[in-house]
GUDRENPA-185611 format. One record per residue (C-alpha): residue number from 0; chain; y, x, z. Coordinates in Angstrom, 1 decimal, padded with zeros to 4 digits. Layout:
{NUM, A, {Y, X, Z}};
...
This chain:
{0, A, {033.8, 104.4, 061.9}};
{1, A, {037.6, 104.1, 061.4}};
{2, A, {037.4, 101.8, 058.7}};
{3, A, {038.1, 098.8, 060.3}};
{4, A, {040.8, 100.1, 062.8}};
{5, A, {042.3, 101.2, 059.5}};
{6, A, {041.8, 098.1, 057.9}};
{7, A, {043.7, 096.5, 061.0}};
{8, A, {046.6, 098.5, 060.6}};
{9, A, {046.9, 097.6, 057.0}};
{10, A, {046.6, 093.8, 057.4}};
{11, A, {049.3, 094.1, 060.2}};
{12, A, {051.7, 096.1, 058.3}};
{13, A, {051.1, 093.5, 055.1}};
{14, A, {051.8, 090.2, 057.5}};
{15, A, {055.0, 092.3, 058.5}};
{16, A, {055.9, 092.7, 055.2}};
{17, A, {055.1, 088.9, 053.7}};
{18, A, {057.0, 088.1, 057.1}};
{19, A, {060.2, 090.3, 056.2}};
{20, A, {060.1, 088.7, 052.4}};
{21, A, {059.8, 085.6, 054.0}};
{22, A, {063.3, 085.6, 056.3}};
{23, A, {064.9, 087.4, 053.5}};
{24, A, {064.0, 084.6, 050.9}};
{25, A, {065.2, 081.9, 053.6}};
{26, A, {068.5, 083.8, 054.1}};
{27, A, {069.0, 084.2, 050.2}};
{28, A, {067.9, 080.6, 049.5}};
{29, A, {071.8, 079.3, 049.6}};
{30, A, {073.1, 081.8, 047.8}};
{31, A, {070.6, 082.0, 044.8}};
{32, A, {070.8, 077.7, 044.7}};
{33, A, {074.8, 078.3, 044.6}};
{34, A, {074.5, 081.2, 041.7}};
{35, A, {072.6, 079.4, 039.8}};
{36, A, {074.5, 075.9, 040.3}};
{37, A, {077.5, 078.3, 039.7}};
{38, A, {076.2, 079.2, 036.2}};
{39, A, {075.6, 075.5, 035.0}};
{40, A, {079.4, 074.8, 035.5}};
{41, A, {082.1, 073.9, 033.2}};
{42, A, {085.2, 076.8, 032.7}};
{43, A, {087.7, 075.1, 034.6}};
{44, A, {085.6, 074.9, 037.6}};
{45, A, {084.2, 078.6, 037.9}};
{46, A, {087.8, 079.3, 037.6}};
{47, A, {088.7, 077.4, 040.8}};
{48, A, {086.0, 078.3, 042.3}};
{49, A, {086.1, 081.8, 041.9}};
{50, A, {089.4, 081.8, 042.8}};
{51, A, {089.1, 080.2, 045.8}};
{52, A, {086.0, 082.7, 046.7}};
{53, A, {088.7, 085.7, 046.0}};
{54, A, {090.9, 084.4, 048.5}};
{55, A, {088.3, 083.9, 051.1}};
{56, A, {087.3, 087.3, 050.5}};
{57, A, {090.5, 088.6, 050.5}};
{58, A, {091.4, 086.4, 053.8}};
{59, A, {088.7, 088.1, 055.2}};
{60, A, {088.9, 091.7, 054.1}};
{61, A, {092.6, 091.3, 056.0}};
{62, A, {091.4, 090.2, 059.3}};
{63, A, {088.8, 092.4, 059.1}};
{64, A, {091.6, 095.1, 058.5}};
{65, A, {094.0, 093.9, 061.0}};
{66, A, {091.5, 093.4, 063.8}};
{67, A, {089.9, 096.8, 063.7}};
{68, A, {093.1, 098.9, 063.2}};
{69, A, {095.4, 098.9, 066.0}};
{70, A, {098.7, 100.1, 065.0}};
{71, A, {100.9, 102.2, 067.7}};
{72, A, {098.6, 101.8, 070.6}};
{73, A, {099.3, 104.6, 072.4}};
{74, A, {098.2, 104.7, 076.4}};
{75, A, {101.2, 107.0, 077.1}};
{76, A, {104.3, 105.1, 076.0}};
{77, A, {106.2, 104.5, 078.7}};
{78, A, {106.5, 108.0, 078.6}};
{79, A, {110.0, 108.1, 078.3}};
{80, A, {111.0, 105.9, 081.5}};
{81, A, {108.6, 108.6, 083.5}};
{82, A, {111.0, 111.6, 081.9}};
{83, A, {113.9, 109.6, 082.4}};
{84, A, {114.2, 108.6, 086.0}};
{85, A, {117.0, 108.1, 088.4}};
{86, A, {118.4, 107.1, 091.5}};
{87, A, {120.2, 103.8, 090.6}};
{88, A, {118.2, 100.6, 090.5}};
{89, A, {118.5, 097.8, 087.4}};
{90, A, {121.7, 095.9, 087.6}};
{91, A, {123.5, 098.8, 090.0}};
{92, A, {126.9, 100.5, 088.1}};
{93, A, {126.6, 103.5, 085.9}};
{94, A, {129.2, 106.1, 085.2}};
{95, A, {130.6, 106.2, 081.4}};
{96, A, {132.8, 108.1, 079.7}};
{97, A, {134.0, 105.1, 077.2}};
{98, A, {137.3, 103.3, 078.2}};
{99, A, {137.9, 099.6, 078.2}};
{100, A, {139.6, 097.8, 075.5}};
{101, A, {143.1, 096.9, 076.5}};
{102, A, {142.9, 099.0, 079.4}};
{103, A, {143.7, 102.5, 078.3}};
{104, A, {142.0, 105.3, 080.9}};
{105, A, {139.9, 103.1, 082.9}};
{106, A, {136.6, 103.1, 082.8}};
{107, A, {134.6, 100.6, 080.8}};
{108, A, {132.0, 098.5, 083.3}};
{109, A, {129.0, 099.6, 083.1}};
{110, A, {125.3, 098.5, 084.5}};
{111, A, {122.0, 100.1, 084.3}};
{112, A, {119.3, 097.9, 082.5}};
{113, A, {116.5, 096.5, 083.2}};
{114, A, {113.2, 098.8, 082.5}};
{115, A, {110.9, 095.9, 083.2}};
{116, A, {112.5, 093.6, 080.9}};
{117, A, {113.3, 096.2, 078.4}};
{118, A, {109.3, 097.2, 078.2}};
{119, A, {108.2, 093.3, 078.3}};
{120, A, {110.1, 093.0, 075.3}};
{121, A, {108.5, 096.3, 073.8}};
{122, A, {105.2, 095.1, 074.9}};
{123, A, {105.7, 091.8, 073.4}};
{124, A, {106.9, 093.7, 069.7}};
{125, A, {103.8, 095.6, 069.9}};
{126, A, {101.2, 092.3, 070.0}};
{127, A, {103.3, 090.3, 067.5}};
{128, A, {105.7, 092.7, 065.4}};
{129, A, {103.7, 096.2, 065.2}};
{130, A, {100.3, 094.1, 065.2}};
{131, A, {099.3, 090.8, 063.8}};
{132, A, {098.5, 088.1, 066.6}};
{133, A, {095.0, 087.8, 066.1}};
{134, A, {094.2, 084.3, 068.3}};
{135, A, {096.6, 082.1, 066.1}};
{136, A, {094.8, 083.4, 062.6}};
{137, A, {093.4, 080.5, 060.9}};
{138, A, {090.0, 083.0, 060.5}};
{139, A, {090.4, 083.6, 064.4}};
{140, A, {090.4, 079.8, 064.8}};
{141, A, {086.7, 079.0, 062.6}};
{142, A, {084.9, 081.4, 063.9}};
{143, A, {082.1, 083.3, 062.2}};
{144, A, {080.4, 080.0, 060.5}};
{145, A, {081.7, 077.9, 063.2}};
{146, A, {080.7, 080.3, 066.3}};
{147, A, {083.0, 081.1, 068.3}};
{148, A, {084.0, 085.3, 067.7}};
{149, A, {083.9, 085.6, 071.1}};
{150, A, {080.4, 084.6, 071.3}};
{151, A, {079.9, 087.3, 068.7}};
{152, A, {080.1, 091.3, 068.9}};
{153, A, {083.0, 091.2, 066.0}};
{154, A, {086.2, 090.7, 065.2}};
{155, A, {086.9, 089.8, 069.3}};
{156, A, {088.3, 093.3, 071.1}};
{157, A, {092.2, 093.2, 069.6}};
{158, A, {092.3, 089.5, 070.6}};
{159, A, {091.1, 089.8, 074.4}};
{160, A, {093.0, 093.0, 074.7}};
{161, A, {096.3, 091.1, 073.3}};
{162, A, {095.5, 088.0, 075.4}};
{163, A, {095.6, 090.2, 078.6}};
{164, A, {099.0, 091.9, 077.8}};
{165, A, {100.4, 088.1, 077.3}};
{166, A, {098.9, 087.3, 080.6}};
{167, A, {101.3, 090.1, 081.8}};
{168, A, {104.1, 088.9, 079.9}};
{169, A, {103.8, 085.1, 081.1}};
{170, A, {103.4, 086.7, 084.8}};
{171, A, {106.6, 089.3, 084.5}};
{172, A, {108.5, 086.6, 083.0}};
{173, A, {108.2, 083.9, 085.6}};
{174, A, {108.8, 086.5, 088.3}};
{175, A, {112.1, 088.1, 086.3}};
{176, A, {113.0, 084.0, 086.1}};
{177, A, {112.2, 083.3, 089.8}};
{178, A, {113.1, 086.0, 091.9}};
{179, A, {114.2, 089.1, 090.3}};
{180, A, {116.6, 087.7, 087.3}};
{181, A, {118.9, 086.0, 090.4}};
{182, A, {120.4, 086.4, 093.7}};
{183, A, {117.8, 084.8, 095.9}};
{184, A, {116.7, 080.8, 095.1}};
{185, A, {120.0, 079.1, 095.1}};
{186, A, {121.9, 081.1, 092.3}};
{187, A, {121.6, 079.7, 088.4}};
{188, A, {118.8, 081.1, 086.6}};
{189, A, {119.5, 083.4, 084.0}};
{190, A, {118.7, 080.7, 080.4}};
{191, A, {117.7, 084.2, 078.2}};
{192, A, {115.2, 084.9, 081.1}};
{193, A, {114.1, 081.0, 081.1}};
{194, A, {114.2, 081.1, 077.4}};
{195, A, {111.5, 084.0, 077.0}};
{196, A, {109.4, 082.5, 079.6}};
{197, A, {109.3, 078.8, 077.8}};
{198, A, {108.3, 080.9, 074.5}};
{199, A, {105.8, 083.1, 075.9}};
{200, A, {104.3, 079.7, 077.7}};
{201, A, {103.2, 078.5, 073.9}};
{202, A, {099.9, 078.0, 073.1}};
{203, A, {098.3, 081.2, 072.2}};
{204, A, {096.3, 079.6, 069.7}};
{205, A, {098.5, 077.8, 067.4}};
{206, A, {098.6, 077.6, 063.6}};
{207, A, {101.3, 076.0, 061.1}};
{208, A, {099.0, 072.7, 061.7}};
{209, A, {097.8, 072.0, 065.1}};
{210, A, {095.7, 068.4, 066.5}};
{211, A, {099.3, 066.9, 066.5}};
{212, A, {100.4, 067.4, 063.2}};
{213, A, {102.3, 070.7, 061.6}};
{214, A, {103.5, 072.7, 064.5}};
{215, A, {104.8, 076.8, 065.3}};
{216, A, {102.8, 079.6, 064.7}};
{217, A, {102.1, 081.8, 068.2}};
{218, A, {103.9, 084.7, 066.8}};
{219, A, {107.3, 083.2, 065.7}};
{220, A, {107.8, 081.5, 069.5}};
{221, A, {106.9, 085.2, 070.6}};
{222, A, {109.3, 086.6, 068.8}};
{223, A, {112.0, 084.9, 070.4}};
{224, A, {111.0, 086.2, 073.2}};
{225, A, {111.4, 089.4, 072.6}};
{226, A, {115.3, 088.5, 071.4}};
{227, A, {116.1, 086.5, 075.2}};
{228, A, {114.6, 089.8, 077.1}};
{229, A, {117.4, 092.2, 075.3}};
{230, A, {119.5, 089.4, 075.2}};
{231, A, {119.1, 089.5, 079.1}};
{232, A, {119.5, 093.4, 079.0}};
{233, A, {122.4, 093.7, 077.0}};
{234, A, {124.3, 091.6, 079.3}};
{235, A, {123.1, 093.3, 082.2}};
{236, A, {124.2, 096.3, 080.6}};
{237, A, {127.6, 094.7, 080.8}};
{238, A, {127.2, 093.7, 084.5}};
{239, A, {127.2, 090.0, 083.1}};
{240, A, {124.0, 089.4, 084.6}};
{241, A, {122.0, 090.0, 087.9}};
{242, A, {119.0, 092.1, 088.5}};
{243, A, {118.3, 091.1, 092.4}};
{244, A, {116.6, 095.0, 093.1}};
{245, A, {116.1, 094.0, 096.9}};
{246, A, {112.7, 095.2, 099.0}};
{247, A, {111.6, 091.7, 099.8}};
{248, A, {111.8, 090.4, 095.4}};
{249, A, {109.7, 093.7, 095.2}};
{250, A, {107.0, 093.0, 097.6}};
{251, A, {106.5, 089.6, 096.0}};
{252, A, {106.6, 091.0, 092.5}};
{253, A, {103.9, 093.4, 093.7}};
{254, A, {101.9, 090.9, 095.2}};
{255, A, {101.9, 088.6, 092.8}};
{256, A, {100.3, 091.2, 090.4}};
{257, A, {097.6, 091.7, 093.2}};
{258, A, {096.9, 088.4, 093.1}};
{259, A, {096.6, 088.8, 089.2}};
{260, A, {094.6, 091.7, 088.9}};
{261, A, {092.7, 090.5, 091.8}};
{262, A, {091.8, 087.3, 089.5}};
{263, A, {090.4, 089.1, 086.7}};
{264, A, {088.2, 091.7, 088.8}};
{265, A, {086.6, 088.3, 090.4}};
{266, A, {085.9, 087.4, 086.4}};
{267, A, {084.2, 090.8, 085.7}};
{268, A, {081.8, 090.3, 088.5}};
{269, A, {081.3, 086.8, 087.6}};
{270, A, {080.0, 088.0, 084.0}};
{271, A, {078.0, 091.2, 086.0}};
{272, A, {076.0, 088.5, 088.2}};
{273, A, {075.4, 086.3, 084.8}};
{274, A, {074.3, 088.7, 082.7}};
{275, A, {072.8, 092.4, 082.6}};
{276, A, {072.1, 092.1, 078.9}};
{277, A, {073.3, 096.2, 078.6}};
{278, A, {074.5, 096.8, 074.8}};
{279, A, {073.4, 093.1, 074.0}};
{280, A, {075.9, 090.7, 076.3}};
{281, A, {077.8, 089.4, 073.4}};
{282, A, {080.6, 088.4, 076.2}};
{283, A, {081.1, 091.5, 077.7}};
{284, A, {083.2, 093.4, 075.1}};
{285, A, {086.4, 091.0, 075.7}};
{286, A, {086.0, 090.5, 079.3}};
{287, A, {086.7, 094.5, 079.2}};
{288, A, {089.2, 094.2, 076.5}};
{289, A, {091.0, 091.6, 078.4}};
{290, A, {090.8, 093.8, 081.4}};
{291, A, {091.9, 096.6, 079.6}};
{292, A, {094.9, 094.5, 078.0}};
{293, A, {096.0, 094.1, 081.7}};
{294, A, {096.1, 097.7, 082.7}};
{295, A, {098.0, 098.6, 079.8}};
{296, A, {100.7, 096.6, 079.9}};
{297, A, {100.9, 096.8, 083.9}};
{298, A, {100.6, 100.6, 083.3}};
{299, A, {104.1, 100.1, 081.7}};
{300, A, {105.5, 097.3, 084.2}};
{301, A, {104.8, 099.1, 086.8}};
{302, A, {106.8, 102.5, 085.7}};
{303, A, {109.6, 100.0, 084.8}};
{304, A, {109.5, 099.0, 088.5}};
{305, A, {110.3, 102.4, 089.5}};
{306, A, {112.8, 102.5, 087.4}};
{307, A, {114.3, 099.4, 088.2}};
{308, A, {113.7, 099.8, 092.5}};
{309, A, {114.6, 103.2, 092.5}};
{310, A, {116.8, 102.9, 095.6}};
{311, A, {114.4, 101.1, 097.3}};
{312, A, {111.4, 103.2, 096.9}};
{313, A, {113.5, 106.3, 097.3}};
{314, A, {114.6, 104.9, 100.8}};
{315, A, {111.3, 104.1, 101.8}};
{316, A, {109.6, 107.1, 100.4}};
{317, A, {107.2, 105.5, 098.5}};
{318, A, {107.7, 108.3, 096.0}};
{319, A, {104.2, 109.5, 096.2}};
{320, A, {102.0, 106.9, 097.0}};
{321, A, {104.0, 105.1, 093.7}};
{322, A, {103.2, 108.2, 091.5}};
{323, A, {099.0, 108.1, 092.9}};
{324, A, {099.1, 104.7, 091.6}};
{325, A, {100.4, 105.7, 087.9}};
{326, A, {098.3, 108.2, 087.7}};
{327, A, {095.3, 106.5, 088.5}};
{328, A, {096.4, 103.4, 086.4}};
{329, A, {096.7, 105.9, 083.6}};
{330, A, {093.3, 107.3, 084.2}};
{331, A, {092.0, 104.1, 084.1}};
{332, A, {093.0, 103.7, 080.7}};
{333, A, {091.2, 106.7, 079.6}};
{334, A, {087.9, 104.6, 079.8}};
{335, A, {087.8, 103.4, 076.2}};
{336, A, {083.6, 103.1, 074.9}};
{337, A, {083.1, 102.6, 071.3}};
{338, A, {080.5, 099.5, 072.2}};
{339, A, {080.6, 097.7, 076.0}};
{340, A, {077.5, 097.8, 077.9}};
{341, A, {077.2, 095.2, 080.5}};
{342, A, {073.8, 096.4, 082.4}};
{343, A, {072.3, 096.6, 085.6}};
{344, A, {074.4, 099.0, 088.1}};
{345, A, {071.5, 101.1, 088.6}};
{346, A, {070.2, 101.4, 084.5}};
{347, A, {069.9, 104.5, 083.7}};
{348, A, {069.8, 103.7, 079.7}};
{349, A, {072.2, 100.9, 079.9}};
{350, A, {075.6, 101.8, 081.7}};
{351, A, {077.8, 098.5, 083.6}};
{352, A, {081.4, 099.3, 082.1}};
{353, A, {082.5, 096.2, 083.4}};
{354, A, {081.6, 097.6, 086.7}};
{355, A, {083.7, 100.6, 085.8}};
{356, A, {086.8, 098.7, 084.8}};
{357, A, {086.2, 096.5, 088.1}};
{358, A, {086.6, 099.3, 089.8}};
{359, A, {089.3, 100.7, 088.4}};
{360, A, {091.3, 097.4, 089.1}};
{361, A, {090.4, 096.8, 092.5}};
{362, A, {091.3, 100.9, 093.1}};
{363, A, {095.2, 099.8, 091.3}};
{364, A, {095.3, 096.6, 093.4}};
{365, A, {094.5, 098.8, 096.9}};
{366, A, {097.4, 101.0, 095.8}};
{367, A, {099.7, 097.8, 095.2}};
{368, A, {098.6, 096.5, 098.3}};
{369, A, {099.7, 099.7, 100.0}};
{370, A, {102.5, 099.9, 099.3}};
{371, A, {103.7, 096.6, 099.8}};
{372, A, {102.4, 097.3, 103.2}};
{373, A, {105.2, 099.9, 103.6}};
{374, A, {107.5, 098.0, 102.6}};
{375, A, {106.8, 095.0, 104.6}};
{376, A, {106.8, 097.3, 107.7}};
């Protein structure tokens, strides 16, 4: 009586199996033709060719390497501005005990820093110093056989989380050019501040050879960068340079990174409407990585800003509503899943952690709002 229910079973389980040998014979195909067209080759040949084979496996045992270990990320460091506060604002005098050269017993001239542009340049050593730039590696740039990585679940989270701490740089930058960097819009801008801006402005994509001909490498414009920033800092330091800490530059500073964050949250619900793929939505890991990127490196602007307003948000006592908003940004960067889900907001099996990280921007860009409210009052 079974028989042929048994029989059905083991015909299915054999088409299975001839189906499995098939796709595996198809995949192999390449491979086995190259070994064995490999084999009928003269000395001098397998030499290259094994050689160049070596390096391509070595090229992508690195990128492998530098693209899943991410050196000195750490969600707390701007740790030490928290510990570190006071009451003078970026640019305002500082007491010192050294004395002036050529000027025996008066004090030398002193200026606070900048915190903002001191951690811009920190966060801009982390992507391209402490880390290898991942967008401008020639691997990066072909793709996984042609595709696109991000079109891919490897190889794409370091990049999209780099990308979104440039986008931070490129935004401070401008704003430390524009507004904060100079006495209102008719003084001279400050050329280390318009220097780091033009570098970080480079194409975050480019090699040694680009469609034009041999060109810069991402990383080395970067790097100047970070040189202009505590270039700008160490004449500040020496009151040689202007840090404009008024209420109105800070409500435009804060607005503007509204405006930013605002952008991106509109791009995660963009990809939530397109797609409710769950583990599966190939594009959803560095839209959160990108997102993530952000909050980080705003995490760290933002307790610069403090820093650098100090008088201001002391006057208007903005002291607690500007410590809710660290803290929630920091909490926002505990959210850190091993693989990103993008499915349906009412899954059970298949959470929406782009939904999570739009939340957790729109709740940072209610607390910017806020405040900029109080200070526009």
């Amino acid at each position: 009586m079974l028989d042929p229910i048994v029989n059905f079973f083991t015909r299915m389980f054999q088409w299975i199996g001839r189906g499995i040998g098939l796709l595996i014979g198809v995949i192999l195909w390449p491979f086995m033709w190259l070994g064995s067209w490999y084999t009928k080759r003269g000395l001098i040949l397998k030499g290259a060719l094994g050689l160049a084979l070596l390096l391509l496996v070595g090229l992508y045992a690195y990128f492998f390497y530098v693209t899943q270990f991410w050196t000195n990320f750490n969600p707390d460091y701007p740790a030490g501005l928290a510990q570190a506060r006071e009451s003078t604002g970026a640019g305002d005098p500082i007491s010192s005990n050294a004395t002036a050269a050529g000027a025996a017993g008066e004090p030398a001239q002193s200026c606070k820093p900048s915190a903002i542009a001191g951690t811009s340049a920190d966060l801009v050593d982390f992507n391209v110093n402490q880390n290898a730039w991942i967008s401008s590696m020639v691997l990066s740039k072909l793709g996984l056989f042609g595709i696109d990585w991000r079109n891919t679940p490897f190889f794409d989270n370091k990049a999209a989380f780099q990308l979104g701490i440039n986008q931070v740089m490129r935004r401070t930058t401008t704003e430390l050019v524009d507004t904060l960097g100079r006495v209102r819009g008719t003084s001279q801008i400050d050329q280390n501040l318009q220097d780091a801006r033009t570098a970080l402005a480079w194409s975050e994509t480019a090699w040694y050879v680009g469609m034009r001909g041999p060109t810069r490498p991402t990383p080395s414009v970067y790097r100047e960068a970070i040189g202009k920033l505590r270039a700008f800092n160490a004449r500040l330091e020496k009151c040689d340079a202007t840090f404009d800490a008024r209420a109105d530059n800070l409500i435009q500073f804060l607005d503007r990174i509204a405006g930013d964050i605002g952008s991106t949250s509109d791009i995660l619900r963009q990809r939530i409407e397109v797609s409710d793929a769950g583990w599966f939505d190939l594009r959803a890991d560095d839209r959160f990585w990108f997102a993530y990127g952000q909050l980080y490196a705003y995490y760290g602007i933002l307790v610069g800003a403090r820093s650098d307003f100090a008088a201001i948000i002391a006057e208007r006592n903005l002291t607690a509503l500007w410590t809710r908003m660290e803290e929630q940004l920091r909490a926002a960067l505990n959210v850190q899943p091993w693989i990103i889900s993008n499915g349906n907001e009412s899954s059970a099996f298949f959470p929406s952690h782009l939904a999570t990280m739009g939340f957790n921007l729109l709740q940072v860009r209610s607390n910017l709002v806020e405040i900029s409210n109080v200070l526009t009052r």
